[in-house]
N, C-alpha and C positions, 0 to 999 in steps of 0.2 A: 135903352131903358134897363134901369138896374131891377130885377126885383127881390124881394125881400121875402123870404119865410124862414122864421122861428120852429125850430125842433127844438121841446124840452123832454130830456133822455127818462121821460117818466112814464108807468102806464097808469101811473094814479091818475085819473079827470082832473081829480081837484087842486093838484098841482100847477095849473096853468092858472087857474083863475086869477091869481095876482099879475101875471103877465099879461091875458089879456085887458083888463084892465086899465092898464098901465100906458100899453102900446095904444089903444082905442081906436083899433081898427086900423090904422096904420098900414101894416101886412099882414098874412095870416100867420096863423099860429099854432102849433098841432103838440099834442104827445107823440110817441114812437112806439110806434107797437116790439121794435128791437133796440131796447137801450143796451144790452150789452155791446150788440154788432156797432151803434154812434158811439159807445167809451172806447172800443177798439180804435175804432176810423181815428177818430181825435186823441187819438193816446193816454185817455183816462182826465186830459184837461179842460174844463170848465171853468168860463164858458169857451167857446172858439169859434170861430169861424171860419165857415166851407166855402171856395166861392166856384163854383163850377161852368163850364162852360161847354159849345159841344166840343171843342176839340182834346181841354185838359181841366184837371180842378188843382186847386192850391188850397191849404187849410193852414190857420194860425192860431195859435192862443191869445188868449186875452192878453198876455204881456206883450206879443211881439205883432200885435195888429196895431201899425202904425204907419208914417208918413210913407215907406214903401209899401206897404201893402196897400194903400189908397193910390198911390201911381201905379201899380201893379192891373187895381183894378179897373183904374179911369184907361188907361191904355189901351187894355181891352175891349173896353167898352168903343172905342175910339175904334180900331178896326174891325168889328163887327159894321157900323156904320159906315166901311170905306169902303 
């Protein structure tokens, strides 16, 4: 099982509220008490995606999260279950 949670690199509250929203419970969804240290992690691009696992993590931009990075991820997923 894949799970899902939303970091928005803000300490404002009110920053999320259009996302939670939107998602509707979906997954969760949180502020970051350290947005500088997520603009680091991600090299300052927004949005991206982190997908971590126990052995390694991979992280992408919004431009290059695509059809590999979906076999990247189901693979994984795939030998966890084996």
């Amino acid at each position: 099982m894949l799970r899902v949670h939303y970091i928005v690199c803000s300490t404002d509250q009110t920053s999320i509220l259009d996302y939670k929203k939107e998602i509707n419970g979906a997954f969760s969804i949180e502020n970051t008490k350290v947005p500088k240290k997520w603009a680091k992690i991600v090299n300052g691009r927004f949005p991206s995606f982190v997908y971590v696992t126990a052995k390694n993590s991979k992280i992408w931009s919004n431009e290059g999260f695509g059809v590999r990075a979906k076999d990247a991820i189901e693979s994984s997923l795939k030998e966890s279950f084996n």
